[in-house]
BATI-383319 format. One line per 5 residues: number of its first residue (from 1); for each residue x, y, z of N, C-alpha, C. Coordinates in pm, whole numbers. Each point is the difference from the previous one (the first is absolute). Layout:
BEGIN
NUM) X,Y,Z,X,Y,Z,X,Y,Z  ...
//
This chain:
BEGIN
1) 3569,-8022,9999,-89,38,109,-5,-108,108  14,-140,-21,-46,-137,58,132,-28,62  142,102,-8,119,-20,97,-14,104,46  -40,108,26,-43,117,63,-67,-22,102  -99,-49,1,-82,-28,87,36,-140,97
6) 69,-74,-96,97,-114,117,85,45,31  106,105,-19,80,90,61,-44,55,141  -103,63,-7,-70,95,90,-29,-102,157  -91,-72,-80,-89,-148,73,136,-44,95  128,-58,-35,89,-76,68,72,129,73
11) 0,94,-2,70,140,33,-89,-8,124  -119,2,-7,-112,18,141,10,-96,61  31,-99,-81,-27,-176,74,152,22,149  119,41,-65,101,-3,8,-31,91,140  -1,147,-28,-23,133,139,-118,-76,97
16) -110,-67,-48,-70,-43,92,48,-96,137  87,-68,-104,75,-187,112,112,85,65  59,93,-23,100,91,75,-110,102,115  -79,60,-40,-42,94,100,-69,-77,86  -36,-164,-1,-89,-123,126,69,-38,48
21) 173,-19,-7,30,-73,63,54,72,130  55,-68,92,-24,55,135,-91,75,86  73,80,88,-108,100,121,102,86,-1  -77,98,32,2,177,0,10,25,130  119,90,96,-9,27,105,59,123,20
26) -19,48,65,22,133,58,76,-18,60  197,94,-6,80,-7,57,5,153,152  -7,-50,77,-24,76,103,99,111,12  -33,89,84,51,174,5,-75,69,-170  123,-61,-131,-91,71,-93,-89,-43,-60
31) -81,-81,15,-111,-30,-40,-23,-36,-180  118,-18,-30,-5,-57,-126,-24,-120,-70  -91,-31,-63,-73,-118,-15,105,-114,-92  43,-71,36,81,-117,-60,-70,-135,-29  78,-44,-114,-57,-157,-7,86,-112,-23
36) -60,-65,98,127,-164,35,-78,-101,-82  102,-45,-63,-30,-94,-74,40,-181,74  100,-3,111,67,-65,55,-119,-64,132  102,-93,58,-68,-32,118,74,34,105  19,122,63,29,9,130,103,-95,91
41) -58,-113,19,42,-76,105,119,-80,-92  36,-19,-141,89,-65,-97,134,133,9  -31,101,4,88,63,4,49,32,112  -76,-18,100,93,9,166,75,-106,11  -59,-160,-50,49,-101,2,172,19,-66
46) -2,28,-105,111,10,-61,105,125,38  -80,85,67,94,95,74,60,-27,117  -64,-76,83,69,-39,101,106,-122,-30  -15,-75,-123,103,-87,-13,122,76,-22  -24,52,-130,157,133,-2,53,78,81
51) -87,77,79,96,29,132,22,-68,69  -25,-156,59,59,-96,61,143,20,-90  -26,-42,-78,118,-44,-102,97,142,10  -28,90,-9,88,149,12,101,-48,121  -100,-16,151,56,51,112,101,-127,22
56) -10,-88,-90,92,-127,4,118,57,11  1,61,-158,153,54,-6,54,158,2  -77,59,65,-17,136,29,68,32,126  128,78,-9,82,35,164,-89,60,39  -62,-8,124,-60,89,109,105,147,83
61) -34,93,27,86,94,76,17,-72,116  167,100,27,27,-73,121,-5,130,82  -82,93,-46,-24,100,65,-125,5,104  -26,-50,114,-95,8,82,-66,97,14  51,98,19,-93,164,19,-59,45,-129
66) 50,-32,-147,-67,-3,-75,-101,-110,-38  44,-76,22,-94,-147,-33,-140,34,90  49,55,133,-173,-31,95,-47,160,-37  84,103,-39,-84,141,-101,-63,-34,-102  -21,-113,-105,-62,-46,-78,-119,-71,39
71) 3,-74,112,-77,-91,23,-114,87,51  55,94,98,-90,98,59,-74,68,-61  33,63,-129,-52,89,-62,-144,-70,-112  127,-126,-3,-144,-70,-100,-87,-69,69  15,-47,128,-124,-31,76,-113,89,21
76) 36,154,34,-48,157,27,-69,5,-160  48,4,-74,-94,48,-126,-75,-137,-19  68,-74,-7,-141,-161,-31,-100,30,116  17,32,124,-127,4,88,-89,120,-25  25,113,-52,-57,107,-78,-55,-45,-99
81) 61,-68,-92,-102,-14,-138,-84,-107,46  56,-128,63,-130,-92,24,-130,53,100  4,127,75,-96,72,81,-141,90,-96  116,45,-162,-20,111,-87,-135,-148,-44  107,-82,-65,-75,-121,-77,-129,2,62
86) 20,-71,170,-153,-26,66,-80,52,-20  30,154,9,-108,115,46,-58,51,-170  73,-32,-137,-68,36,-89,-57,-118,-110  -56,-139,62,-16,-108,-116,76,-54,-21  166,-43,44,47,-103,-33,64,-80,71
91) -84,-33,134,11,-83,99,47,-133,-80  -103,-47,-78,54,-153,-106,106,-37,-23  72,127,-19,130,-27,-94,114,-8,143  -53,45,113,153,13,67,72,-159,3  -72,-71,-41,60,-179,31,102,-31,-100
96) -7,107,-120,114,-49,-80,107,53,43  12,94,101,99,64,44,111,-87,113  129,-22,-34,49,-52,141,113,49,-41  26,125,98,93,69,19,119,-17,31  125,27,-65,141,-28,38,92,122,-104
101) 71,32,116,126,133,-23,112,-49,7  108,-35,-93,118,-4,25,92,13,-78  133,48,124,125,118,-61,119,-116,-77  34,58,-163,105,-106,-19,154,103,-35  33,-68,-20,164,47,11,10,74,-143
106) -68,9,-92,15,44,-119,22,127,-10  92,108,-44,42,88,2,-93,89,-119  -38,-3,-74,-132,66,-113,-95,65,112  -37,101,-30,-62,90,43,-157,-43,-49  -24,-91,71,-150,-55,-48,-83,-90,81
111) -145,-19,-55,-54,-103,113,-103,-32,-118  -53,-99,88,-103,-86,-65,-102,-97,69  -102,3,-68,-87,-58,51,-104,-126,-104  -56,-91,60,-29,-115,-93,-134,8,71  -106,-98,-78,-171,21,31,38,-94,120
116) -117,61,126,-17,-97,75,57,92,137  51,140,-33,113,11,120,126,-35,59  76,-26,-82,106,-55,-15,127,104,-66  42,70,96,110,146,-10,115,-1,31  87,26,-86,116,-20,13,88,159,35
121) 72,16,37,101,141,0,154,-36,-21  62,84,-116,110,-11,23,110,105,90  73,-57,34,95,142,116,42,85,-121  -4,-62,-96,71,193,-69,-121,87,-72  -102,-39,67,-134,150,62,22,106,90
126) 87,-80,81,5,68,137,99,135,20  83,50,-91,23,90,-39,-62,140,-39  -103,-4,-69,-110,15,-88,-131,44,116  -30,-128,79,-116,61,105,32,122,86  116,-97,57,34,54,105,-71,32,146
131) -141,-2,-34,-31,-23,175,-135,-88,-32  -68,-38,107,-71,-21,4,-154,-20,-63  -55,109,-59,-96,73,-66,32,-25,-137  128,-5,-23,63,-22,-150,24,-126,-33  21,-83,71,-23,-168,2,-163,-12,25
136) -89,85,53,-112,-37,-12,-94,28,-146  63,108,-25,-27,36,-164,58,-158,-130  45,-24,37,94,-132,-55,-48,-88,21  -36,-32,85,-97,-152,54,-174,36,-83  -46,115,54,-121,107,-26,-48,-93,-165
141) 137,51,-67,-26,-30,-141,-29,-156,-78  142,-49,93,-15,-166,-11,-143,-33,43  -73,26,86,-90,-61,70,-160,5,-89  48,131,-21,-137,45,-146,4,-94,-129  83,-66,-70,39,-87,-78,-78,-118,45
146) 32,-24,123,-98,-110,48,-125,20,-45  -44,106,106,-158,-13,18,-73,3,-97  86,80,-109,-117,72,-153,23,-121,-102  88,-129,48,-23,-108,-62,91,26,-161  101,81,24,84,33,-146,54,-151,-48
151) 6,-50,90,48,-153,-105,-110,-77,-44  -121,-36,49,-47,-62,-71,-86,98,-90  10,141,-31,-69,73,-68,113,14,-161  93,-40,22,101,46,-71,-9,-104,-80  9,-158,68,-22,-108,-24,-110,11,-161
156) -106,-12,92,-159,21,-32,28,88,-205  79,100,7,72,67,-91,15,-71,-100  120,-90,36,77,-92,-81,-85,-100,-49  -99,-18,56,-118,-112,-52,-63,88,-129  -47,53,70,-96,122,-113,46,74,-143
161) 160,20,53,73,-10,-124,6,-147,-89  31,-89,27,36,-133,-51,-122,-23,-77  -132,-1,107,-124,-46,-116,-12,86,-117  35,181,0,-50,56,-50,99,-4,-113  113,-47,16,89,-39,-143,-100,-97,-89
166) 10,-105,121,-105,-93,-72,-76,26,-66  -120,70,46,-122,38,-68,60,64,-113  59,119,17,48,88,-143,32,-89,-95  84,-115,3,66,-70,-106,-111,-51,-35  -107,-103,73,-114,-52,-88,-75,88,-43
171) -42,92,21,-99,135,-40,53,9,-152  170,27,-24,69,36,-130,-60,-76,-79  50,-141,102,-11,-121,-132,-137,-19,-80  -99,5,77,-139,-17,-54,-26,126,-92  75,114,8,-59,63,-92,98,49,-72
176) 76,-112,-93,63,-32,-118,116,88,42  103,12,148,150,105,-88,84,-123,14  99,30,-72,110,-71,-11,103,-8,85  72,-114,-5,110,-32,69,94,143,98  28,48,-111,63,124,0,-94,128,108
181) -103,22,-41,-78,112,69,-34,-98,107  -7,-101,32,-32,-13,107,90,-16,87  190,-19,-7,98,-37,62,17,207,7  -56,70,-23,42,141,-18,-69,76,64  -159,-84,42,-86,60,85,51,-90,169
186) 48,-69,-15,23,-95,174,117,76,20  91,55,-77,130,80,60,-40,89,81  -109,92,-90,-57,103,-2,-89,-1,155  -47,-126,2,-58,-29,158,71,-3,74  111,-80,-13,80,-11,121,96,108,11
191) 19,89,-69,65,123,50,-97,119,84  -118,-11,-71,-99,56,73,-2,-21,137  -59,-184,23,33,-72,156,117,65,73  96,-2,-80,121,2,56,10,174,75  -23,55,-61,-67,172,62,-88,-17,114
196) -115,-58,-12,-96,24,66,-20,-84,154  120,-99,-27,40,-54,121,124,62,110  65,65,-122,91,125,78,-44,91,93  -77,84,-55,-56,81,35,-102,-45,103  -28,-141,-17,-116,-20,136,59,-10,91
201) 190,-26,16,50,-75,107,55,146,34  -7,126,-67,-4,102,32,-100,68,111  -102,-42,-66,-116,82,88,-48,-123,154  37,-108,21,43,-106,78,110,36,77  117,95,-30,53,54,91,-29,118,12
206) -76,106,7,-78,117,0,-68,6,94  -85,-150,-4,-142,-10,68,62,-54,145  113,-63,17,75,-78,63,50,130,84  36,83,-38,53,141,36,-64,73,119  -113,20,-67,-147,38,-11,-26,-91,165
211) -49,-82,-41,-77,-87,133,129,-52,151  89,-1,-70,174,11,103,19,176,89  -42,90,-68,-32,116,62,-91,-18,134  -114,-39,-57,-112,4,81,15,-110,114  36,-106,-31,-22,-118,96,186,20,135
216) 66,107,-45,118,44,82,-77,140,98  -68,93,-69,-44,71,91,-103,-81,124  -131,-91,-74,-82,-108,103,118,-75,113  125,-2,-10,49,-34,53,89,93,118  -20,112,-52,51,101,119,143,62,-50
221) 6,-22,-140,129,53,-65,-6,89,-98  48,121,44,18,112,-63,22,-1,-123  -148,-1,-118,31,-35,-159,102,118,-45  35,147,64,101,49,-78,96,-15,-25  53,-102,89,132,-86,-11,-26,-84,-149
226) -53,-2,-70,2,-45,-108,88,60,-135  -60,147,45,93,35,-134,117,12,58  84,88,94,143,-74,81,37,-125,-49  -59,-122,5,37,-98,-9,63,-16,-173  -108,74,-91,17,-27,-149,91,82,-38
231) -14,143,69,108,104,-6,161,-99,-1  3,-56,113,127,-85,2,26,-101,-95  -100,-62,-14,55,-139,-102,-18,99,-119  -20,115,-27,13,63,-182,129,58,-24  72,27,182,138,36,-34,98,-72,-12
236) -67,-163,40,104,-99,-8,-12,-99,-88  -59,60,-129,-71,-98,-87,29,66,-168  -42,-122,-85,23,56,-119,-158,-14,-77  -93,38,62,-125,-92,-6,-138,105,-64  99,159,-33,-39,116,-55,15,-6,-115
241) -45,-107,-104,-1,17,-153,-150,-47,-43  -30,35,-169,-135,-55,-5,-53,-119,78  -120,51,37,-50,-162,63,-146,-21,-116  43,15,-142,-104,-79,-125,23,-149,48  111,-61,-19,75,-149,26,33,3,105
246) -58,52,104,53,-66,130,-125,-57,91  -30,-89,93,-68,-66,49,-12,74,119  83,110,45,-25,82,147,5,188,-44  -80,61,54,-31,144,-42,171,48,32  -15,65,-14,197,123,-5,2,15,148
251) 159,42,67,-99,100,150,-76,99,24  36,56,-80,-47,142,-24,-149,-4,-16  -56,-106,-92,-157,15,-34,-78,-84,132  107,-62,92,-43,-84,106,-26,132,101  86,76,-3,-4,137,102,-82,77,-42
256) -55,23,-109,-87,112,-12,-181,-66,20  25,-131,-37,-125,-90,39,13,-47,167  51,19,70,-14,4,101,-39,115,105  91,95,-89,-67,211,111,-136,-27,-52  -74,-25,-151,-122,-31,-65,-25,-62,152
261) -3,-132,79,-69,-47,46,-19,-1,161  92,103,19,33,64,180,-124,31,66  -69,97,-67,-146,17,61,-94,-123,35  47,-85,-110,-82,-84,54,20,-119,130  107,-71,-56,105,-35,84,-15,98,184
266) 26,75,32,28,69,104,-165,-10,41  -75,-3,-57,-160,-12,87,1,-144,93  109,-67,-37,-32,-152,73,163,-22,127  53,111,-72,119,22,113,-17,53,173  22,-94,91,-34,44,110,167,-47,81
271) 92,86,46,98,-28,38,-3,-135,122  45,-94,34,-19,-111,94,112,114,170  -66,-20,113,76,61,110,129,-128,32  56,55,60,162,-94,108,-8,5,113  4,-71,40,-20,16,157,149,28,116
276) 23,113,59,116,-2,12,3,3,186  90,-76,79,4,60,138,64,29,40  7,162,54,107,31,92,70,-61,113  116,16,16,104,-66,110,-98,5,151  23,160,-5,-13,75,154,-179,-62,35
281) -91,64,-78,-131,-9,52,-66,-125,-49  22,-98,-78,-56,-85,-92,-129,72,-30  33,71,-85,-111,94,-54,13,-10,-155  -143,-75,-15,8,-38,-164,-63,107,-105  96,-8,-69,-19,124,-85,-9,-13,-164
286) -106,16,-107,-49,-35,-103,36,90,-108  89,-51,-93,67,71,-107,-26,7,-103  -54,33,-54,-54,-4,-187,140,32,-61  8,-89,-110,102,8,-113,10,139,-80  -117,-21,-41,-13,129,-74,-148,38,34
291) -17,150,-66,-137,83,64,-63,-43,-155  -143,-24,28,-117,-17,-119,11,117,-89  30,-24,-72,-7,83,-148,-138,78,7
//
């Protein structure tokens, strides 16, 4: 009865020192409550050293018209979300932000982004977008990664796992298992961890999805270009098998979670005008991209 109850006792002791540590914040658009265990300003610190260190040895494009289409697009959605930020509570945070877009020579059909605002694109995306709206869907996504704080939340993870090995193993020990059951219950954890961190870096690109939708329409870009965009990379991809073990949803479940999120998405879509002038009359004339959904 007297390891039962010290079982129990260090089990609470254990969920208690895990559920105090850090702060709880609300990741903006979905409103899903997260908890950082990290310090913020340690992980920008160290992000900006590594992309120093990237762009060291990282070819830049020597493509100009693509290089300043990147720059453009991610300036256009960073001034949208930092407007979104102001206007809903997270004026505070825009200081961790210092924005930078740039195109490298890497042929992978991919991009990336590090905490802090710090975005990379590679040219073999550019296939794949193809215009405008579709590089803004692409940036859209990178940029949500930022804001909802997926690295130091992911981070924060890896802590919470580590103690909670911890705790489990002393919890065993105090209440008499052996060598054996207890090297059989930490497997047993860390395969668990090992799931449950999958699947978070799953729903981290979901939510990433999710808030990259929204913060491309605030920006004046047509979110239906989204599934187009996935439509393409699912025909040029092998990326349609279970996603149990995979760290990114299928395309397919990316496309059907995205028509899921059109209605919503399209309430914040307002096409941006062009300003165009005729030869003969200099008569300026205002073009919408596309008509409001």
């Amino acid at each position: 009865m007297m390891k039962n109850i010290k079982f129990w006792v260090l089990a609470l002791t254990g969920a208690v020192l895990l559920a105090s540590c850090g702060t709880t914040r609300t990741v903006p658009v979905t409103g899903r409550k997260q908890s950082i265990m990290v310090d913020n300003s340690q992980i920008l610190t160290l992000s900006y050293q590594e992309y120093s260190n990237y762009m060291k040895t990282a070819k830049k494009s020597a493509d100009a018209t693509k290089t300043a289409l990147v720059t453009k697009v991610g300036q256009r959605l960073a001034k949208a979300v930092e407007t979104y930020l102001t206007n809903n509570g997270y004026a505070s945070e825009l200081a961790d932000y210092k924005w930078e877009f740039n195109l490298t020579q890497d042929q992978q059909a991919n991009a990336f982004c590090m905490p802090g605002g710090k975005i990379v694109v590679y040219e073999g995306i550019f296939p794949y977008t193809q215009t405008e709206a579709g590089l803004a869907i692409v940036l859209g996504h990178e940029i949500a990664h930022a804001v909802a704080m997926h690295s130091a939340e992911q981070y924060s993870k890896q802590l919470k796992q580590q103690y909670g090995a911890q705790i489990l193993g002393g919890v065993l020990q105090a209440a008499g298992a052996g060598s054996a059951t207890q090297a059989i219950a930490s497997n047993v954890y860390g395969l668990g961890a090992k799931a449950t961190s999958l699947k978070y870096s799953r729903d981290n690109e979901s939510e990433a999805d999710h808030m990259g939708l929204i913060f491309a329409a605030m920006a004046g870009y047509d979110p239906n270009e989204a599934v187009t965009f996935w439509t393409r990379m699912s025909s040029g991809s092998n990326s349609n098998t279970s996603t149990f073990w995979s760290t990114h949803p299928s395309d397919q479940q990316r496309i059907a979670d995205i028509k899921r999120l059109l209605p919503e998405a399209l309430r914040y879509y307002q096409p941006q005008t062009q300003t165009k002038t005729t030869p003969k009359t200099q008569q300026t004339i205002h073009i919408s991209s596309k008509k409001k959904k």
